[in-house]
C-alpha positions in Angstrom: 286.0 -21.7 96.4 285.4 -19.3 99.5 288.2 -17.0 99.5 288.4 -15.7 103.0 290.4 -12.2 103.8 291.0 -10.6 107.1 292.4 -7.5 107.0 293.2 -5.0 110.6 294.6 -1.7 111.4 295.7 -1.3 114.8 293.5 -4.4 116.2 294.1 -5.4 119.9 294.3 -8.5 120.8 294.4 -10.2 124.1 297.1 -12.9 124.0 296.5 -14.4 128.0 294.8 -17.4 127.5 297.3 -18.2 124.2 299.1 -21.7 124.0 302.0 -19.7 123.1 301.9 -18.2 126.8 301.4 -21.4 128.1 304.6 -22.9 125.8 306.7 -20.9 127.4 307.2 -18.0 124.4 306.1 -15.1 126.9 304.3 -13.3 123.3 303.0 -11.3 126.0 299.2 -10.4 127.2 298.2 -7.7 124.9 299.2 -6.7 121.4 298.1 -4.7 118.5 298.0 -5.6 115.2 298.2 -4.6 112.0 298.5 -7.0 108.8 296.5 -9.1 106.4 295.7 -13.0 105.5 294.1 -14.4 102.8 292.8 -18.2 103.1 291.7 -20.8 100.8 288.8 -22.9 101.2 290.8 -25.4 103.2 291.5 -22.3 105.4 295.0 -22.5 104.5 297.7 -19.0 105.0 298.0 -18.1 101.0 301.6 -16.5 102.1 302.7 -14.9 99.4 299.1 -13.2 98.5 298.9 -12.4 102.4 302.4 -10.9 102.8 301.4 -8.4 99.4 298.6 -7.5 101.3 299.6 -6.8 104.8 302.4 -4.4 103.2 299.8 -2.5 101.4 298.0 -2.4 104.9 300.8 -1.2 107.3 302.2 1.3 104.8 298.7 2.5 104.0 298.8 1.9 100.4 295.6 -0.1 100.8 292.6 0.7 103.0 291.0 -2.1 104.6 287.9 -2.4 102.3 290.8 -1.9 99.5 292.9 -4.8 101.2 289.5 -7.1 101.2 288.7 -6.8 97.5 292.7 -7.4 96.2 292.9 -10.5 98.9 289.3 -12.1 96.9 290.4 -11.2 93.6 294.1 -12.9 94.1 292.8 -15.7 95.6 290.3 -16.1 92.6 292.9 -16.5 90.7 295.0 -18.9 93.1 292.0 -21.2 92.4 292.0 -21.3 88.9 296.0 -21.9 88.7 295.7 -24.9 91.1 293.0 -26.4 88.9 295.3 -26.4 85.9 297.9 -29.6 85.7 300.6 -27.3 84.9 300.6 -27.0 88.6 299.8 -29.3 90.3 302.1 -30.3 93.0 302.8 -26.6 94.1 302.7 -25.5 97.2 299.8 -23.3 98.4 300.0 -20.2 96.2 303.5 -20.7 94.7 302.5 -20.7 91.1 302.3 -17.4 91.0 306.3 -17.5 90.2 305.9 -19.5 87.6 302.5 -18.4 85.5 303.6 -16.6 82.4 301.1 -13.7 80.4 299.0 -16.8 78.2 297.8 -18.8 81.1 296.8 -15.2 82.9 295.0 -14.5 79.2 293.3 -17.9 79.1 291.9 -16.5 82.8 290.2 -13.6 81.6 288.5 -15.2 78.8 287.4 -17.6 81.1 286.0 -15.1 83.2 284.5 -13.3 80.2 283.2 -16.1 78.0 282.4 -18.7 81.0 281.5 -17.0 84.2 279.9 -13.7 82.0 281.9 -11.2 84.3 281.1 -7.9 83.4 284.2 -6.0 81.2 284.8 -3.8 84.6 285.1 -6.7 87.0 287.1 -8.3 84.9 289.6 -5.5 84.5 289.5 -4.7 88.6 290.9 -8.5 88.7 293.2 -7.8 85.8 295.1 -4.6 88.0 295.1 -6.3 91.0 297.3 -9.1 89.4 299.6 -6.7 87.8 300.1 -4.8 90.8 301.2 -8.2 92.6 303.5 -8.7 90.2 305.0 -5.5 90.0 305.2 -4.2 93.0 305.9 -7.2 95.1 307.0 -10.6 93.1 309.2 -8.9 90.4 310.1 -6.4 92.4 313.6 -6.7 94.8 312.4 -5.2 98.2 315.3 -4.5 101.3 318.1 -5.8 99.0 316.7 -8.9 98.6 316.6 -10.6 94.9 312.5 -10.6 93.8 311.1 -13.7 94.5 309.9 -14.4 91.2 313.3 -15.4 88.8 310.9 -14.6 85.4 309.7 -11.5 84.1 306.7 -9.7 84.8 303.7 -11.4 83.0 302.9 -7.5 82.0 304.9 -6.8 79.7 302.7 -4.2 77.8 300.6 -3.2 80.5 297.1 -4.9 81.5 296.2 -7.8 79.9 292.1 -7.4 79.5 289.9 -5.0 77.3 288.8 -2.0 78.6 285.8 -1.9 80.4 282.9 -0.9 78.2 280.6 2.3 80.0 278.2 1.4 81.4 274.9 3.6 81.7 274.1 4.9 85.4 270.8 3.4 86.6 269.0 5.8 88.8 266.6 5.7 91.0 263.5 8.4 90.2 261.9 10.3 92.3 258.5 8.1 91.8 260.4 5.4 92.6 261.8 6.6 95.9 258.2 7.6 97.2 256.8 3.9 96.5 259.9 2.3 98.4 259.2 4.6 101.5 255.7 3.9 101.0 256.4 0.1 101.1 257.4 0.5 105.1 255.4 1.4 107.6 258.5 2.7 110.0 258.7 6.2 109.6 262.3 6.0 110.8 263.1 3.8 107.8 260.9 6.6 105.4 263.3 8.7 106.7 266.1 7.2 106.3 265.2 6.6 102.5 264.7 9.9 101.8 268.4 11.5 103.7 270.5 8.9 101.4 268.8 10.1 98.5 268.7 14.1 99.2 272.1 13.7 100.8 273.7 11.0 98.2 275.5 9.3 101.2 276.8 6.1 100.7 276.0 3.3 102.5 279.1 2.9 104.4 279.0 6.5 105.2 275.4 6.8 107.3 276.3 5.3 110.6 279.4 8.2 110.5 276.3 10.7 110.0 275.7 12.1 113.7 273.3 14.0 115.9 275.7 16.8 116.1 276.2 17.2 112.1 272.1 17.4 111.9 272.3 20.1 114.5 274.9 22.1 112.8 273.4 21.6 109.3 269.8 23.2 110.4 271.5 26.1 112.6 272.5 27.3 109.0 268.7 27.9 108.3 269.2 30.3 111.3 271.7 32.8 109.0 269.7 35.5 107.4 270.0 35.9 103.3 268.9 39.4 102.1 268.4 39.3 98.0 269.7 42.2 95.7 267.1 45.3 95.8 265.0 44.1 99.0 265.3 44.1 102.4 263.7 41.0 103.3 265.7 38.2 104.9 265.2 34.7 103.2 265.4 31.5 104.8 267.9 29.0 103.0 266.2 26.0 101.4 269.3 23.8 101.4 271.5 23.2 104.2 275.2 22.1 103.9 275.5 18.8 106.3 279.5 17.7 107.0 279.7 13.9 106.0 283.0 11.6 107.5 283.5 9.9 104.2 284.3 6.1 103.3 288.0 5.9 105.4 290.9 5.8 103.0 294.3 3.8 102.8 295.4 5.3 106.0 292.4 4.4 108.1 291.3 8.1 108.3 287.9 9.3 106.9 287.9 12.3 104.2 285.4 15.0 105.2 283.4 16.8 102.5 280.0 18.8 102.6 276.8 18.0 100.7 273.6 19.8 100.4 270.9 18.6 101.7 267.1 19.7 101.9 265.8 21.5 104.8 262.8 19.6 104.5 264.7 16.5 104.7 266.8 17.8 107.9 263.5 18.7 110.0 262.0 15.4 108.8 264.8 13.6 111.2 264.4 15.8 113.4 261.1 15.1 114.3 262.5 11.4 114.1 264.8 12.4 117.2 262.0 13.7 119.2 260.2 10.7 118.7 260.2 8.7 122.5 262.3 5.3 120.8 265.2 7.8 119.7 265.4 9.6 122.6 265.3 6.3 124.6 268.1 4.8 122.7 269.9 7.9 122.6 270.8 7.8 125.7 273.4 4.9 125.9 275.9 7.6 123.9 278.2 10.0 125.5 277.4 13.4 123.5 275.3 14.6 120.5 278.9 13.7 118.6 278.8 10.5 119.1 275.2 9.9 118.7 274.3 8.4 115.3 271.5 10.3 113.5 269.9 7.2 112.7 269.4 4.1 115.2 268.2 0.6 114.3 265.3 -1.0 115.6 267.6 -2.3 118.3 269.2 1.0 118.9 272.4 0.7 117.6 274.5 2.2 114.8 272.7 1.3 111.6 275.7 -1.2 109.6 276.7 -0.9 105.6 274.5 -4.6 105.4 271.7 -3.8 107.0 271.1 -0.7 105.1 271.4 -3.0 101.6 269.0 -5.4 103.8 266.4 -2.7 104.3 266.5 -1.5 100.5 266.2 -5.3 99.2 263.0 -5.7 101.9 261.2 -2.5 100.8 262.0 -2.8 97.2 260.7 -6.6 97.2 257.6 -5.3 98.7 257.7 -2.5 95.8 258.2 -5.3 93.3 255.2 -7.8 94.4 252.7 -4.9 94.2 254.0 -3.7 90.9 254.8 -0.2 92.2 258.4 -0.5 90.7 260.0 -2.3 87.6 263.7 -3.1 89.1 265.2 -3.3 92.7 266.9 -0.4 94.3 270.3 -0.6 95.8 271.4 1.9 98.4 274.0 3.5 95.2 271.2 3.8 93.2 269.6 6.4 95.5 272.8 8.1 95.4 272.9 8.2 91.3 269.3 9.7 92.2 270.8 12.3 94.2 273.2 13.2 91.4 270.0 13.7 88.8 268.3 15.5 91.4 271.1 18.8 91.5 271.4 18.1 87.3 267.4 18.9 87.2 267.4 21.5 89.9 267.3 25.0 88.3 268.1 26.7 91.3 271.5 25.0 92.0 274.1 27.1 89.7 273.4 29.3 86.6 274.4 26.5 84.4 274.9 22.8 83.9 278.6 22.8 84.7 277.9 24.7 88.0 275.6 21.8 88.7 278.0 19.5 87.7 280.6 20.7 90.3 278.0 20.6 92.9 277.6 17.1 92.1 281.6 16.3 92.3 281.9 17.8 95.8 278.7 17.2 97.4 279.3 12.9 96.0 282.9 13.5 97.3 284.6 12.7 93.6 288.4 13.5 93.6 287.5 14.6 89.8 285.0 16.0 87.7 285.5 13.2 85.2 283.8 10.3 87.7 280.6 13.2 87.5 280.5 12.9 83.9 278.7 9.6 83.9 275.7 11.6 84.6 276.1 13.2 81.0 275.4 9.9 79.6 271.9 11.1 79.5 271.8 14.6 78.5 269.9 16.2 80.9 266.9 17.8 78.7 265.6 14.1 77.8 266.5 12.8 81.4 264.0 15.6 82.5 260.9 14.8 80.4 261.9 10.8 81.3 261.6 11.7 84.6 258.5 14.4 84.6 257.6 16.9 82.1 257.4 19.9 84.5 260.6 18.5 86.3 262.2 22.0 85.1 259.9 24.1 87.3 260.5 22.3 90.3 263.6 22.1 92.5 265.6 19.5 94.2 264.0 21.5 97.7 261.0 21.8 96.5 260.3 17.9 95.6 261.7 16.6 99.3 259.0 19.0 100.6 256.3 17.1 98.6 257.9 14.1 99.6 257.9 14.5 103.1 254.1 15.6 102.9 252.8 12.8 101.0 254.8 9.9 103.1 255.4 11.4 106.8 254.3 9.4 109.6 253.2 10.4 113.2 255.4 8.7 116.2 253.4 7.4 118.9 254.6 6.2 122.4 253.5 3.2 121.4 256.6 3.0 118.8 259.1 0.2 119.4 260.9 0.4 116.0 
């Protein structure tokens, strides 16, 4: 089954060529919208799935990307109810009212013993049910009796296992100089190395503008005296202001990272290439720039960047430079190691944890504490056996020496 979902925030639509217009309902030329649908693969409205979600939407309990992943993992479910005889005969996603707590049990052992979902997809599915259940079918909403007449099928809570931990696979530092070796774009090398210094995520790097580059290597400009001298030192980490992922309400949440000064002049010798500046020029101001542009100068997109890391790291793979593919989050679990290691970030392993929490922009130190899964002595010596004496600065400015590319006028991507 395809499971399609649309989900908009404030969405205009032009409504003048309508039928509705032309049936004489006047619905008007221009509107905006704000809502969800979900859509089986007959691209039938799933209306009681769709109305759950559009309320999460236009009270901004869910963010889009939110709205998107409870719409697929409904809907999954919605296709294995209608396969079962038990309901046959319902209409469209009405045996939701009806499914009691085995048949929703029998569902997650499917999914665990059958389809080999892993413990934490599983569970995601598991929460998203209940919270359909409790919050919109059981629940009476304006007054009105709850649409379901039986009790919730959660009686107790959520009905799967706890996911087991899983380890944090990282990409190391060796790895991240064969993938930028594997292109010969120095705007993609750099690229590479910002999400990993920076541990952006993917969705977060077309938010990343010329104006936050700017700002981040003015702070090199601030003079540092140290204790007992009188010589000014020039900062080898920058803070850069990232526009995070956007939450329920449609609005980004800001947060700082550090990010190498090596790394920062690195793009900006990428802007002073001829292509940037070239492209550069469709956009208004330096804030709304993006720091990086495609090879059609636009906005790099969340797929594209998952496109680029799955065509470098296949290139990686077939000359046996690399064991396993890297994803754009592994870069950022790289990141993470990279503070742990650095001895000059903090005086001790919790300071470094705490860098890791804000600069990754975790709401709580416990989401950092995968990293201890590893303790960080052995994830050293796995990594390099002098990793101790070198710093998180000090290995982007190797980096950049050993991979950095000249621009030519010649460049077209």
């Amino acid at each position: 089954m395809a499971v399609k979902v649309v989900a908009v925030r404030s969405q205009v639509l032009d409504l003048q060529e309508s039928a509705l217009n032309e049936a004489g309902f006047k619905v008007g030329e221009v509107v905006k919208v704000t809502g969800a649908g979900v859509f089986d693969d007959e691209e039938r409205l799933l209306p009681l799935i769709s109305w759950y979600i559009s309320h999460g939407v236009r009270n901004a309990t869910l963010s889009l990307d939110s709205a998107e992943t409870y719409g697929k993992n409904l809907g999954y479910c919605h296709e294995y109810l209608n396969g079962r005889r038990e309901f046959q005969g319902l209409v469209r996603d009405e045996a939701f009212l009806d499914v009691g707590t085995y048949v929703l049990e029998e569902y997650f052992a499917q999914l665990r013993n059958e389809d080999e979902l892993s413990s934490k997809t599983i569970r995601n599915r598991d929460a998203a049910l209940q919270s359909f259940f409790e919050k919109h079918l059981c629940r009476s909403i304006d007054d009105s009796p709850p649409l379901r007449t039986a009790s919730s099928p959660y009686p107790y809570g959520l009905l799967s296992p706890s996911p087991k931990r899983s380890l944090v696979v990282a990409c190391a530092l060796e790895d991240l100089k064969q993938l930028i070796l594997s292109t010969r774009s120095e705007r993609e090398r750099c690229l590479l190395q910002f999400i990993f210094d920076t541990g952006v995520r993917r969705s977060e790097v077309p938010r990343v503008t010329l104006a936050a580059i700017d700002a981040a290597l003015s702070f090199q400009n601030a003079q540092f005296v140290s204790r007992g001298g009188n010589d000014a030192i020039q900062a080898d980490y920058c803070p850069l202001l990232i526009h995070g992922s956007k939450g329920r309400g449609g609005e980004s949440k800001e947060r700082y990272t550090i990010v190498s000064r090596a790394t920062l002049q690195r793009v900006k010798k990428y802007h002073a290439s001829p292509l940037y500046k070239m492209y550069s020029r469709q956009f208004q101001s330096p804030e709304t720039t993006p720091a990086f542009l495609n090879a059609n100068g636009g906005a790099y997109k969340p797929n594209s960047i998952s496109k680029l890391l799955e065509r470098v790291s296949n290139r990686a793979l077939a000359k046996l430079k690399i064991k396993k593919a890297i994803s754009p989050h592994k870069l950022r679990h790289g990141n993470a190691y990279a503070i742990l290691r650095s001895p000059d970030l903090g005086n001790d392993y919790l300071d470094r944890m705490v860098i890791v929490q804000k600069s990754l922009g975790h709401n709580h130190l416990s989401t950092s504490e995968m990293y201890t899964q590893i303790p960080q002595d052995i994830y050293q010596q796995l990594c390099r056996p002098d990793a101790s004496t070198k710093t998180k600065a000090g290995e982007m400015e190797e980096l950049v020496q050993q991979t950095r590319l000249k621009f030519s006028l010649g460049d077209t991507k």
